[in-house]
C-alpha positions as CSV (number, residue, x, y, z in Angstrom):
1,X,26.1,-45.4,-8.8
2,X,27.1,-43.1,-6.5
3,X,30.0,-40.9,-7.8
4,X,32.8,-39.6,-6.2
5,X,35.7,-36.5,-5.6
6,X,36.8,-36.5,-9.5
7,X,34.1,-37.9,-11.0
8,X,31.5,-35.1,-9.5
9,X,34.2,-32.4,-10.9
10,X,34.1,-34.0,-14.4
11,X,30.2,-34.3,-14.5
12,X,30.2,-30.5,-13.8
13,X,32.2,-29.7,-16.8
14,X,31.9,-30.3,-20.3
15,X,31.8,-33.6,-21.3
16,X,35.3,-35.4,-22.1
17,X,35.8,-38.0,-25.0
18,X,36.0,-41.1,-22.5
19,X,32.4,-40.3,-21.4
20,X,31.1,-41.1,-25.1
21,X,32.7,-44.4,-24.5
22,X,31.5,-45.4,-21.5
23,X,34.5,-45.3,-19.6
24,X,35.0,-41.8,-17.0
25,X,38.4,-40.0,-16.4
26,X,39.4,-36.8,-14.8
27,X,39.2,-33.7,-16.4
28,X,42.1,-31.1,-17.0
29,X,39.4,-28.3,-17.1
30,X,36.2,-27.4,-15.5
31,X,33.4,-25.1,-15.2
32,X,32.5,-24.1,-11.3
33,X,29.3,-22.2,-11.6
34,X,29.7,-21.1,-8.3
35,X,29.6,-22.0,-4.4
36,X,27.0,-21.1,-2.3
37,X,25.7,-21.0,1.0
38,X,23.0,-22.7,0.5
39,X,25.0,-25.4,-0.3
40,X,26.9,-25.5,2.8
41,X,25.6,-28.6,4.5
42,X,26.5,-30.6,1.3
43,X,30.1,-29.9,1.6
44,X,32.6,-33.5,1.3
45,X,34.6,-32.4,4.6
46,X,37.2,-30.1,4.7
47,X,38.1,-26.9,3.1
48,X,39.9,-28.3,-0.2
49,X,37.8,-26.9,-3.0
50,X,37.8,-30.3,-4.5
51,X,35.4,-31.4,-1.9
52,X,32.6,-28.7,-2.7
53,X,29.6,-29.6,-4.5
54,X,29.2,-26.8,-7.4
55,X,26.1,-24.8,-7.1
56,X,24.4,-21.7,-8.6
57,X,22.1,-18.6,-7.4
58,X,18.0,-19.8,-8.5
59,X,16.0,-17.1,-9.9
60,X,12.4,-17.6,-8.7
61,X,9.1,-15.8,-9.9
62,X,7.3,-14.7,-6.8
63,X,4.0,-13.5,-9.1
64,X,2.3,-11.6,-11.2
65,X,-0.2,-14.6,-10.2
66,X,0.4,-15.4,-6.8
67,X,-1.7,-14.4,-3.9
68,X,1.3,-13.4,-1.5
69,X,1.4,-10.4,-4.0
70,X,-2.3,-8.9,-3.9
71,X,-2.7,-9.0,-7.6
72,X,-0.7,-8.8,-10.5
73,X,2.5,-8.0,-9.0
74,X,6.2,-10.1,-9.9
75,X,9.2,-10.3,-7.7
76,X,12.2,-11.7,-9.5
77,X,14.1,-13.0,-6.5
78,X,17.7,-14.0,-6.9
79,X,18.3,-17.6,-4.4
80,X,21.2,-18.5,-2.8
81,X,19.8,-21.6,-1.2
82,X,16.9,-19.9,0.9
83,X,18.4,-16.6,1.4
84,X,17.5,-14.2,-0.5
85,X,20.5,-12.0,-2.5
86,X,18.4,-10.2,-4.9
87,X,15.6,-8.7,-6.0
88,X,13.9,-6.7,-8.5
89,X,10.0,-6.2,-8.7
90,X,8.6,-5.5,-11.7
91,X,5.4,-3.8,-12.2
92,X,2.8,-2.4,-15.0
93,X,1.3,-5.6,-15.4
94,X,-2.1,-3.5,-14.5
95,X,-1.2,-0.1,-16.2
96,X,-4.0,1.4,-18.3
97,X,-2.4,5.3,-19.0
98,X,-4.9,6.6,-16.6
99,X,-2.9,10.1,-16.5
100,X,-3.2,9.9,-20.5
101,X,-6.9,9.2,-20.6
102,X,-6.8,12.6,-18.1
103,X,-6.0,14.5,-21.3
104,X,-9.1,13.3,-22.9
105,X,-11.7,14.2,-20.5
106,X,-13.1,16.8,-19.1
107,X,-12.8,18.0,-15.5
108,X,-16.1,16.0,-14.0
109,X,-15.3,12.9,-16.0
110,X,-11.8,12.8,-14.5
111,X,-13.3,11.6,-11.1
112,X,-14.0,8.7,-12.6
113,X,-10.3,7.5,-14.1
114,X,-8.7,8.8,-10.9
115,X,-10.7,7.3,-8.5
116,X,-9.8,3.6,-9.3
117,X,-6.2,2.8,-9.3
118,X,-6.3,2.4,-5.4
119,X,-9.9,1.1,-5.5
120,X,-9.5,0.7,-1.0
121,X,-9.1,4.5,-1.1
122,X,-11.6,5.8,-3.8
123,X,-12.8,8.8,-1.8
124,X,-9.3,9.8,-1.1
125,X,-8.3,9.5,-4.9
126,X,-11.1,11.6,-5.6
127,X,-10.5,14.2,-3.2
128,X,-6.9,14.6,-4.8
129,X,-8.3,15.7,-8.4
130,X,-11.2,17.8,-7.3
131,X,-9.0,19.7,-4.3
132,X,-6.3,20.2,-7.1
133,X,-9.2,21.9,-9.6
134,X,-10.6,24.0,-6.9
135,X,-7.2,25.4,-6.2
136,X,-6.7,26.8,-9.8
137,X,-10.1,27.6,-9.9
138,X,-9.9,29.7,-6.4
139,X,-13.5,28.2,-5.6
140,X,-14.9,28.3,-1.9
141,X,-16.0,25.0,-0.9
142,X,-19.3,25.2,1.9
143,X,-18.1,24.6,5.7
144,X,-20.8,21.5,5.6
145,X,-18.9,20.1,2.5
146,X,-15.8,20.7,4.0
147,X,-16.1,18.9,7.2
148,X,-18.8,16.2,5.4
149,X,-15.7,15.6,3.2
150,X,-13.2,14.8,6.1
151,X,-15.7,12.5,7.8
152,X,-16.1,10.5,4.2
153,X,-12.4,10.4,4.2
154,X,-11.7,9.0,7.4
155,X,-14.3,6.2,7.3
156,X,-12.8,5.3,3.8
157,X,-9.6,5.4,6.0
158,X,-10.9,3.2,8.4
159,X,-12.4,0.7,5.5
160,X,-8.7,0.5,3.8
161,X,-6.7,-0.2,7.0
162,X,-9.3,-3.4,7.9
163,X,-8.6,-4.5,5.0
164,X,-4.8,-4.9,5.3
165,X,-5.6,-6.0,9.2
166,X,-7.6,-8.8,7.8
167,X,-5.5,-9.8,4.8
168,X,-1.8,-9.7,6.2
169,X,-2.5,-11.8,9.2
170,X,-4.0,-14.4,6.7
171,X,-0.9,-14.6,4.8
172,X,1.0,-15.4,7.9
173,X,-1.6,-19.0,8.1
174,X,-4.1,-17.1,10.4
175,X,-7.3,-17.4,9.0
176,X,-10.3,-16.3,11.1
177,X,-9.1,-12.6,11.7
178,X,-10.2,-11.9,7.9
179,X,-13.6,-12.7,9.1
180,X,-13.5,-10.3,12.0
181,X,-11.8,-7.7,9.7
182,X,-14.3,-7.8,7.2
183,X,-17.3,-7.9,10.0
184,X,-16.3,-4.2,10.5
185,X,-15.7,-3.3,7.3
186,X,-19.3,-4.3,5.9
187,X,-20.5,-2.0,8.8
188,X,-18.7,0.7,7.9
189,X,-19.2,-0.1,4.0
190,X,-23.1,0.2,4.8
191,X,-23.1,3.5,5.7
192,X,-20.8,4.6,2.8
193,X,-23.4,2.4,0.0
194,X,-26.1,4.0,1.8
195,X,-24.8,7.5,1.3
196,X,-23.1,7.7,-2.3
197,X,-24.6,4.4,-3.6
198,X,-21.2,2.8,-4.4
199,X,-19.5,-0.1,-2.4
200,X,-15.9,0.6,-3.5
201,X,-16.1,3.2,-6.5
202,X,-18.0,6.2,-4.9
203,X,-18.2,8.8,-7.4
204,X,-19.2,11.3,-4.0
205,X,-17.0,14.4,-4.5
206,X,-17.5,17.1,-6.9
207,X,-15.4,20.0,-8.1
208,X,-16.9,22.4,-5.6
209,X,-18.6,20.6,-2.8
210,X,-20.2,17.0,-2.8
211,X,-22.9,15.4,-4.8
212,X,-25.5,16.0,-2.8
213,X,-26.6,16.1,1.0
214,X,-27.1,13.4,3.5
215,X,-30.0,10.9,3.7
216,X,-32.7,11.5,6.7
217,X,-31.1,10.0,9.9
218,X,-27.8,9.4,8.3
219,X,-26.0,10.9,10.9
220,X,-27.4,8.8,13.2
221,X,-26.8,5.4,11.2
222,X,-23.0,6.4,11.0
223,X,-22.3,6.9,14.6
224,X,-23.8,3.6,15.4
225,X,-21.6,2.1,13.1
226,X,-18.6,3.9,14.1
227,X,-19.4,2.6,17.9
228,X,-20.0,-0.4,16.8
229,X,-16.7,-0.5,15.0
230,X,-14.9,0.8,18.3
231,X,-16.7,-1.5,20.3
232,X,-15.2,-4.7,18.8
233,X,-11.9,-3.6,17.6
234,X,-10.4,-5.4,20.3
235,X,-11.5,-8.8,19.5
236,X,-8.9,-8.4,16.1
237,X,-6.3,-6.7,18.6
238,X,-6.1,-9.0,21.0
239,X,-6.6,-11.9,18.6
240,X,-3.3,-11.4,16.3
241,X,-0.9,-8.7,18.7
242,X,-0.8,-11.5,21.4
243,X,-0.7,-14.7,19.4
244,X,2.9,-15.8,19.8
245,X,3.2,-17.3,16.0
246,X,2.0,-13.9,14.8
247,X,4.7,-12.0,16.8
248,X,7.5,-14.8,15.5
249,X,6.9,-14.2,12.3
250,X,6.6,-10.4,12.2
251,X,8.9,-8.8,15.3
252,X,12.5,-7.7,14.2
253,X,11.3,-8.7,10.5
254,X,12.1,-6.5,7.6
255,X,13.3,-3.5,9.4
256,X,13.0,-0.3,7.3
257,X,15.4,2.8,8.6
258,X,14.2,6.3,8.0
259,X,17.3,6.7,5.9
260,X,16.4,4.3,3.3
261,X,12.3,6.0,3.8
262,X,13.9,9.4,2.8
263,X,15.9,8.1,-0.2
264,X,12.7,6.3,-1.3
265,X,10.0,8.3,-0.7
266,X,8.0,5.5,1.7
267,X,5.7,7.6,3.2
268,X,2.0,7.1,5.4
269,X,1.6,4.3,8.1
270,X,5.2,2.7,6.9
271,X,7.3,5.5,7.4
272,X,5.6,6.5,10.3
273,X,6.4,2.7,12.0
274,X,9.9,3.4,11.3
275,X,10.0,6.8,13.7
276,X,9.5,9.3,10.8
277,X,6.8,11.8,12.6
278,X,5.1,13.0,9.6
279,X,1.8,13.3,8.9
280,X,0.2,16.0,5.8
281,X,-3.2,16.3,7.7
282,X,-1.0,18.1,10.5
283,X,1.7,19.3,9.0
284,X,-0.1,21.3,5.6
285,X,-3.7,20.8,6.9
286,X,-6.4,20.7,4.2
287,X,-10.2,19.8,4.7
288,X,-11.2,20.6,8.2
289,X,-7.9,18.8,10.0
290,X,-6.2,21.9,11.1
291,X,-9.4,22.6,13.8
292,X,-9.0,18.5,14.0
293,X,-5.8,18.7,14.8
294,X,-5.8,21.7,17.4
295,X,-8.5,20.4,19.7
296,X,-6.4,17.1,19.8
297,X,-8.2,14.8,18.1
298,X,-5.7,13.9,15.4
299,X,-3.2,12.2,17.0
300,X,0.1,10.9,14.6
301,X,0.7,7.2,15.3
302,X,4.6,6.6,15.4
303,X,6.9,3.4,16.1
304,X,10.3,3.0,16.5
305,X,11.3,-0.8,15.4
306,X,10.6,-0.4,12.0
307,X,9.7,-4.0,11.6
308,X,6.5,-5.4,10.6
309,X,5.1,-5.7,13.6
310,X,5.3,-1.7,13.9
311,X,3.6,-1.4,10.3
312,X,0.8,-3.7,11.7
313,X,0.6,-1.7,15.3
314,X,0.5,1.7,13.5
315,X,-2.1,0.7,10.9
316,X,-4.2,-1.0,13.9
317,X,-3.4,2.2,15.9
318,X,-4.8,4.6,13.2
319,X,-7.8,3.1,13.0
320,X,-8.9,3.9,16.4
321,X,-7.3,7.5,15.6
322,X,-9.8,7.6,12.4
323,X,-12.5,6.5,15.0
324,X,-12.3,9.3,17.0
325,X,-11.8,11.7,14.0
326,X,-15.1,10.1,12.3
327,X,-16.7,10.8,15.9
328,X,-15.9,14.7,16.2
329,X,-17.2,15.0,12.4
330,X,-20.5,13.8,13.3
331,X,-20.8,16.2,16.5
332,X,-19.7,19.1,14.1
333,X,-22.3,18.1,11.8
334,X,-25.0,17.5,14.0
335,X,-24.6,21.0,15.7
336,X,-24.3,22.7,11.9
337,X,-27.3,24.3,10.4
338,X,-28.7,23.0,7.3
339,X,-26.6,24.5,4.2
340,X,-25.5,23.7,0.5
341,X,-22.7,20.7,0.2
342,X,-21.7,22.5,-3.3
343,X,-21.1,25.6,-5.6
344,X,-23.3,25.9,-8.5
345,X,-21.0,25.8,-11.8
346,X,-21.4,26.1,-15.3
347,X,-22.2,23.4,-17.5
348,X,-18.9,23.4,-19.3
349,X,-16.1,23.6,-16.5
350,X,-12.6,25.4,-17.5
351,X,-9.7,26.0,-15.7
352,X,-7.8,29.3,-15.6
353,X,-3.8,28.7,-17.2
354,X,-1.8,27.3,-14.9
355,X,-0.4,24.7,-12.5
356,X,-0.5,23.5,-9.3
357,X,0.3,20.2,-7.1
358,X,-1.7,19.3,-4.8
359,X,-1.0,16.5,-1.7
360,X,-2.7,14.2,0.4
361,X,-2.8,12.0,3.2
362,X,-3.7,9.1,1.5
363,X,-5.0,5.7,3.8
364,X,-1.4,4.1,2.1
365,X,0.8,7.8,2.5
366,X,1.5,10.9,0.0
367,X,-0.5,11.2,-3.1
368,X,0.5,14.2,-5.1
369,X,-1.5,15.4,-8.2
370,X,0.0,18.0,-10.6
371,X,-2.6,19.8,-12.7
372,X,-1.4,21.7,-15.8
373,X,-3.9,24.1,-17.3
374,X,-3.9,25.7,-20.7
375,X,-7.2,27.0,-19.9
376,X,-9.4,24.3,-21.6
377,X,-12.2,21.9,-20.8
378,X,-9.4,19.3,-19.9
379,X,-6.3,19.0,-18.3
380,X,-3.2,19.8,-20.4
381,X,-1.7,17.2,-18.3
382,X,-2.4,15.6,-14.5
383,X,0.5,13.6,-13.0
384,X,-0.5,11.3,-10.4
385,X,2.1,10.3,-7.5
386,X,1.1,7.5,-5.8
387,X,2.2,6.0,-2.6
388,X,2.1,2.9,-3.4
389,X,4.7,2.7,-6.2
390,X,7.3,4.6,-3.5
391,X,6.8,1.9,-0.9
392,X,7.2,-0.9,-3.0
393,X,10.2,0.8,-5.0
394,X,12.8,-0.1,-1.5
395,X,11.8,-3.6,-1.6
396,X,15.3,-4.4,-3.7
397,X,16.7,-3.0,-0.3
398,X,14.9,-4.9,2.7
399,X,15.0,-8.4,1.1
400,X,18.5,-9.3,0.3
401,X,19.7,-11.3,3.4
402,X,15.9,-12.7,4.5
403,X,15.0,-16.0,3.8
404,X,12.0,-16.3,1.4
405,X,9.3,-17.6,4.3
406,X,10.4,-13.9,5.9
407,X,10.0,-12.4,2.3
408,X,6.1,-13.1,2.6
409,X,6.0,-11.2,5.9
410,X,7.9,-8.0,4.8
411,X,5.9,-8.0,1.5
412,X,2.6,-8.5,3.2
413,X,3.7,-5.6,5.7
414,X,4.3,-3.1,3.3
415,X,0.5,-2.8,3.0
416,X,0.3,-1.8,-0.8
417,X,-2.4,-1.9,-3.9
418,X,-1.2,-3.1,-7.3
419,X,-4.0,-0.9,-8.9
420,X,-2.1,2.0,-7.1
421,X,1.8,1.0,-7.8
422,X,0.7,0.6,-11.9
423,X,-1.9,3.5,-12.7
């Protein structure tokens, strides 16, 4: 039966006597739990609260296990209807105390923890730790290990960004620019495996230098790739910036201002979509980007929009950036006489008392790393600021008001690693 003006009220209260007898009457109280817009359509006509139908905000688990959220990460969304009025991620489903585990290890075997909790940026994770160790130590790095170093990091660059330009159009239902994504990245990944002997994990940097030197021809091998990457980077441009369901879904969707990136901390290729011109290899040059950055070759990709069409634009953009940086690597390299990629260091590595922090340019933005020293074999303490915890952090600010279809996109588009938000 179909009920009616009174009768909904009374079911959506407690229940009176003369329901237990199977007859229904009106009730002189009630509980209304709340009217939302979500509800609106199933309004009885009219403004007369009697004729709303009582409703309440859903709370909906958008993870840990859920492939919108690249790994173990949960969303705790607050519904009115579809619109979304709250939200509150919660992390450290994946935290393993890496910086505690520092504490315990010595100053080579620290590489190895730090190197994994953004396992699309190894190379960069490692550079962090061993950059931060050389400072306190005041070691010399070689000018081939130097410039070998930023060539490593920009094709690890390169790797991370296809990643996310495969991936975040196949959240959005597109399917085959994964395949072209990953094309590229097993040419670049080749080249890498070849050299350090690691596909994701590469273990490559040293405190001092690098591991050891290049293969015969190397040089050779990674230019081809590198032209073979530039070569067909249009077919995953012009595939996914032109399609007109891509552009639907992302333009004018999840807008980020550069106030809310400053209160947050949102740094790399998301801040920079919003109009915030910052860049660390420019702007406190490490590695070999100062010369880089004076012959013109590093170029800062910025946006205005702030939407997540910017974030994909920049990412796509930086990649042909990292190209050109990978490029004037190899022609340093190839014009460099033969040298040593490292310093020769005792067996038992210390650290002089002290502290320092240390940044970097990370593929996803800033990682810091501050080292305390109490002049042992291990760190007295390592702190590890990653950038992926900062950019998911302002989530709670960009969702409320989207519906949760857009929610994907703006998730998708902030272009994170769980490995890197837990630690």
């Amino acid at each position: 039966m179909l009920l009616k003006g009174p009768e909904v009220r009374a079911r959506a209260g407690t229940a009176p006597s003369c329901v237990a007898h199977g007859t229904l009457g009106v009730m002189s109280t009630e509980r209304v739990v709340g009217i939302g817009a979500g509800a609106a359509a199933f309004e009885r006509g009219g403004t007369d609260p009697g004729s709303e139908l009582p409703t309440t905000d859903m709370v909906l688990n958008i993870g840990p296990q859920h492939p919108a959220t690249h790994g173990v990460l949960r969303l705790r969304l607050t519904l009115d209807g579809e619109r979304i009025v709250g939200c509150e991620p919660i992390v450290g489903y994946m935290h393993r105390g890496a910086e505690k585990l520092f504490e315990v290890r010595d100053y080579r075997q620290i590489i190895v923890l730090a190197n994994r909790h953004d396992w699309l940026s190894a190379f960069s994770n490692e550079l962090g730790v061993v950059l931060a160790v050389e400072r306190m130590m005041g070691l010399e790095v070689p000018v081939r290990a130097v410039w070998l170093r930023t060539l490593l990091t920009e094709l690890n660059r390169i790797l991370n960004h296809l990643m996310f330009l495969g991936s975040y159009p196949l959240e959005l239902g597109a399917i085959t620019p994964v395949f072209y994504a990953f094309r590229e990245r097993e040419t670049i990944q080749a080249v890498m495996e070849e050299l350090s002997g690691g596909r994701m994990h590469y273990m490559f940097n040293r405190v001092g230098g690098l591991k050891e030197d290049l293969p015969y021809g190397w040089l050779d091998r990674a230019g081809a790739a590198s032209s073979a990457v530039r070569r067909r980077l249009p077919d995953i441009e012009n595939l996914v910036l032109g399609n007109e369901i891509f552009r639907a879904r992302t333009v004018g969707v999840g807008r980020l201002s550069p106030e809310l990136i400053a209160a947050y901390g949102v740094s790399g290729p998301i801040a920079r979509a919003s109009g915030v011109d910052a860049d660390l290899r420019r702007d406190e040059p490490y590695l070999a980007y100062e010369e880089l950055a004076r012959d013109g070759v590093l170029r800062v990709v910025t946006r205005t929009d702030g939407d997540c069409f910017s974030r994909f634009s920049v990412l796509l953009e930086q990649v042909k950036v990292s190209l050109d940086l990978v490029d004037a690597c190899l022609d340093r390299l190839r014009t460099m006489p033969a040298g040593p990629v490292n310093v020769r260091l005792p067996k038992i590595l210390k650290v002089p008392e002290g502290q320092t922090y240390t940044w970097t340019e990370n593929p996803l933005g800033i990682n810091g790393y501050y080292l305390v020293s109490r002049g042992d074999k291990t760190p007295w303490r390592l702190k590890l600021r990653s950038a992926s915890f900062n950019n998911i952090s302002v989530l709670p600010e960009m969702l409320p008001g989207t519906i949760v279809a857009d929610m994907i996109a703006i998730l998708g588009s902030m272009f994170f690693v769980v490995g890197d938000i837990d630690k």
